[in-house]
KOLMIRO-609024 format. One line per field, with one value per residue (C-alpha): residue in one letter; residue number from 1; z, y negated, x negated. Coordinates in steps of 0.02 Angstrom, whole numbers. Each point is the difference from the previous one (the first is absolute). Layout:
residues N
residuo [a / ...] $
num [NUM / ...] $
c3 [Z / ...] $
c2 [Y / ...] $
c1 [X / ...] $
//
This chain:
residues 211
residuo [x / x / x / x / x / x / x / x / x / x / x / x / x / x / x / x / x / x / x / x / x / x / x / x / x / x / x / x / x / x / x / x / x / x / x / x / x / x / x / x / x / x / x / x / x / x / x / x / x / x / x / x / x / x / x / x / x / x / x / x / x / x / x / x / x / x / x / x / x / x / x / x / x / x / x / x / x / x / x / x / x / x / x / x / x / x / x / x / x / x / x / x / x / x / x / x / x / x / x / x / x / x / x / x / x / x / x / x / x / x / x / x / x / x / x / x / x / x / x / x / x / x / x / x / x / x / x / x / x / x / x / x / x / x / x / x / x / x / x / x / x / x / x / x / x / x / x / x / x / x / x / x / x / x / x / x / x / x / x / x / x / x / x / x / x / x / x / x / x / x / x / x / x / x / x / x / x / x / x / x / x / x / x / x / x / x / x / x / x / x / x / x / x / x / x / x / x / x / x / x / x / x / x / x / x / x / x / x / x / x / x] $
num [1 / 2 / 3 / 4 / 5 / 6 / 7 / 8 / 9 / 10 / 11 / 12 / 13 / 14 / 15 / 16 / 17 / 18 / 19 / 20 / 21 / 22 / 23 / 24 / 25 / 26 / 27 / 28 / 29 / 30 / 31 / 32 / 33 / 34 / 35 / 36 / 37 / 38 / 39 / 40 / 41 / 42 / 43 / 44 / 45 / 46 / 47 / 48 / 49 / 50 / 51 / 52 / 53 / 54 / 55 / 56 / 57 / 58 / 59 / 60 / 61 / 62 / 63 / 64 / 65 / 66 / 67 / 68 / 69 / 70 / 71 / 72 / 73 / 74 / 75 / 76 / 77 / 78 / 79 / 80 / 81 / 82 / 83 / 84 / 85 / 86 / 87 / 88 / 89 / 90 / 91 / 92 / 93 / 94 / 95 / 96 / 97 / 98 / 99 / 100 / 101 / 102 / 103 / 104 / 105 / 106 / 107 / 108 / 109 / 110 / 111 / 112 / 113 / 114 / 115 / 116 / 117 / 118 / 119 / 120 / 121 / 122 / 123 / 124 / 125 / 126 / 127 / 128 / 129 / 130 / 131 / 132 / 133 / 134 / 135 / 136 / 137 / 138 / 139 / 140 / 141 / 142 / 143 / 144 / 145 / 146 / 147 / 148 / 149 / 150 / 151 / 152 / 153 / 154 / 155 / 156 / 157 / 158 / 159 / 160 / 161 / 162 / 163 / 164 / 165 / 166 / 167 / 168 / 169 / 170 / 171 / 172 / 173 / 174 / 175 / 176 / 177 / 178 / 179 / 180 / 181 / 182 / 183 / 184 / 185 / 186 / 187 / 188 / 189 / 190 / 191 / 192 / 193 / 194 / 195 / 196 / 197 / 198 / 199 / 200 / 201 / 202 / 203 / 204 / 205 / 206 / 207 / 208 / 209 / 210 / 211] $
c3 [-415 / -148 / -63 / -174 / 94 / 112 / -132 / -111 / 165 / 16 / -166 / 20 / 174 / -49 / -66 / 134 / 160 / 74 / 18 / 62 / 94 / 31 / 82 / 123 / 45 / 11 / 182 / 40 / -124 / 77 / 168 / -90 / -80 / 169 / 93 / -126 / -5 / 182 / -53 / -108 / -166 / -149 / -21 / -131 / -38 / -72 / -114 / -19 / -112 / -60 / 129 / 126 / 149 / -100 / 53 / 182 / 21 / 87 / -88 / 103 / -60 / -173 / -51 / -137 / -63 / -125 / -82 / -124 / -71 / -154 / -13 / 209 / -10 / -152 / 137 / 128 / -102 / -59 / 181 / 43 / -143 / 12 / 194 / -8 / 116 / 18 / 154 / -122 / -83 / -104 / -61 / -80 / -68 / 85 / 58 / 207 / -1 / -86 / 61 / -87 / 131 / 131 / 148 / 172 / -136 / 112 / 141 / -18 / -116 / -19 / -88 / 15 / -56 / -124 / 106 / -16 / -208 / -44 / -47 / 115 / 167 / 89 / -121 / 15 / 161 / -2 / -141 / 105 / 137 / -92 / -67 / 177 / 110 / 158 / 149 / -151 / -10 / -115 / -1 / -77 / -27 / -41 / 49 / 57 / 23 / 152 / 95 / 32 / -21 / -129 / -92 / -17 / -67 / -125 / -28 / -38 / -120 / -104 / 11 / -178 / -56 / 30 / -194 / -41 / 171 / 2 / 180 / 123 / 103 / 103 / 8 / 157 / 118 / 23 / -178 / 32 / 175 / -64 / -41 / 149 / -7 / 60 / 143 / 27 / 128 / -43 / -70 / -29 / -54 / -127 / -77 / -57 / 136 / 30 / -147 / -59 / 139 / 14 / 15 / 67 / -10 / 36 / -83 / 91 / 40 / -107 / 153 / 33 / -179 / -41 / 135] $
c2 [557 / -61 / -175 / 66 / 136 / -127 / -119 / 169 / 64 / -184 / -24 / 169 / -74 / -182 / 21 / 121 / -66 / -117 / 136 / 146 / -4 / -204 / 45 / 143 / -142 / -152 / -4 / -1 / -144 / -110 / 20 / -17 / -167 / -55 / 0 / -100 / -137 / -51 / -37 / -142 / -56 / 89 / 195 / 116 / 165 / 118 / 126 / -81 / 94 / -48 / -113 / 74 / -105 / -160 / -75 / 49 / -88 / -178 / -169 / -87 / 145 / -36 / 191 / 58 / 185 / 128 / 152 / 96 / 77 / -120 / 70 / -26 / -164 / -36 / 39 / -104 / -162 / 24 / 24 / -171 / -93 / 55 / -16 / -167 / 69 / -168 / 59 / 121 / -101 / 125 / 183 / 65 / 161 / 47 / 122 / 4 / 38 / -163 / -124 / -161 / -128 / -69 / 45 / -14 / -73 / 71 / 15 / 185 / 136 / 132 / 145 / 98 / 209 / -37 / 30 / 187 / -29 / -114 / 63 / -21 / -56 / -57 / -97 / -85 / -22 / -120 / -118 / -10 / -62 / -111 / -116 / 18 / -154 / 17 / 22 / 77 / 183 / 114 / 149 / 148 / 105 / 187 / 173 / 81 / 178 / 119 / 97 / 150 / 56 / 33 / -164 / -9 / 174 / -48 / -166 / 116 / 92 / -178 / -43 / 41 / -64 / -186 / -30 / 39 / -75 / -134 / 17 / 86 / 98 / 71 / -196 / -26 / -139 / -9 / -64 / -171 / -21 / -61 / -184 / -74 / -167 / 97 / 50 / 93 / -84 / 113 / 154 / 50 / 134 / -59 / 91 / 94 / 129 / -85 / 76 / -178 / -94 / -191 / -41 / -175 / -62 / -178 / -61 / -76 / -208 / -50 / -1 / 168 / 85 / -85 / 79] $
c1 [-340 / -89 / 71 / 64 / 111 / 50 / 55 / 78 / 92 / 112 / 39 / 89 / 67 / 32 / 186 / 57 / -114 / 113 / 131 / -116 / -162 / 102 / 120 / -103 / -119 / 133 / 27 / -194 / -40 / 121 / -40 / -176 / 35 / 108 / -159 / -88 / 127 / -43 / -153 / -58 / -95 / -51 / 68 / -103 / 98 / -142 / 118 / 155 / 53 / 190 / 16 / 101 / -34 / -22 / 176 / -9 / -161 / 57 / -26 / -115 / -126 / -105 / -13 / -102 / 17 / -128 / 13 / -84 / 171 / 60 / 177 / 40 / -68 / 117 / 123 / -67 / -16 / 184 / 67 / -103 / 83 / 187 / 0 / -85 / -129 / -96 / -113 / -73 / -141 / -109 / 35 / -152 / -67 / -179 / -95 / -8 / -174 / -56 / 140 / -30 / 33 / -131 / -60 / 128 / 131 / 143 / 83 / 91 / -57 / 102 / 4 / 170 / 6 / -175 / -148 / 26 / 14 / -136 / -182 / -123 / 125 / -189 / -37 / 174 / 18 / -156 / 57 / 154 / -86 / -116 / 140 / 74 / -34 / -80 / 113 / 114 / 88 / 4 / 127 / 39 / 148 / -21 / 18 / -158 / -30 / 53 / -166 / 145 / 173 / 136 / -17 / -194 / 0 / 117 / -108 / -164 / 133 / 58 / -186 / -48 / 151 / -63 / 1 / 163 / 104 / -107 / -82 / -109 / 103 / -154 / -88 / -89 / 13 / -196 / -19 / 45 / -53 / -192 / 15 / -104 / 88 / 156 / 82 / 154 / 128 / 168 / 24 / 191 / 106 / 144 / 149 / 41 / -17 / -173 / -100 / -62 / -125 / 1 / -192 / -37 / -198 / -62 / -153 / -111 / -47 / -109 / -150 / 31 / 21 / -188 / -67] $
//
């Protein structure tokens, strides 16, 4: 998706989100965000949107969360100040291709039901891992598409539909499987009924990512 019809197709989305497309993906961003909490350090959210997993993250985290849509980020930033959300240190809007922070800046970088939306996912996927430290994981949350069956016909059918739902329902896996500084350690299926995969990648130490 080009960036403008990304940023058109969540204004639309921004008052009703939390109650729609939300609520379908609620269960998987928690257990999401559980996982995260056992680990430690600085937390970058790449598309958070309006913030839906901003109170579930747990205090001892610093998280930081982008995203190019104005009106969710309104959202956000209002969620953050009437829940005193004081582990949430920066809400910011940006483009994930250019992140503006330096190099193996955090320890987590997630990016929760975007990768699929954002222009140029490649391109993405290696500014997350740059501000990634070494020995750091980055994980995405998405659906990716079905090689047969019921569901990825109707994927192929939704698939030119990506400007008006707001995703790719016929995105492939392979996309973001290039960065070599990653490798994946878990792959798994989350609710509902599974449709959404929980990717888990580990950059490498810093010996081994400059060879």
């Amino acid at each position: 998706m080009e960036l403008s019809a990304v940023k058109t197709s969540y204004s639309y989305w921004a008052p009703i989100y939390d109650f729609t497309f939300g609520r379908i993906t609620g269960r998987g961003r928690r257990r999401a965000v559980d996982y995260i909490n056992r680990r430690k350090g600085r937390v970058l959210e790449i598309g958070v949107g309006t913030g839906l997993s901003l109170d579930r993250y747990a205090p001892h985290l610093e998280v930081t969360g982008i995203d190019v849509s104005t009106e969710m980020l309104d959202k956000a930033r209002r969620k953050v100040a009437e829940r005193k959300l004081d582990h949430v240190v920066r809400i910011s809007e940006m483009d994930a291709r250019t992140l503006a922070f330096p190099d193996g800046h955090f320890d987590t970088v997630v990016a929760m039901h975007v990768i699929s939306v954002v222009p140029e996912p490649e391109r993405v996927m290696e500014e997350m891992a740059r501000v990634c430290k070494p020995g750091g994981e980055v994980l995405i949350l998405g659906h990716f598409a079905r090689d047969r069956g019921f569901l990825a016909a109707l994927e192929r059918l939704l698939a030119p539909l990506a400007n008006v739902i707001g995703w790719h329902s016929d995105f492939q896996l392979d996309r973001i499987l290039g960065v070599p500084a990653l490798t994946v350690t878990a792959s798994q299926p989350m609710p509902p009924f599974g449709i959404f995969t929980f990717l888990i990648q580990r950059k490498a130490e810093a010996a081994r990512a400059a060879a």
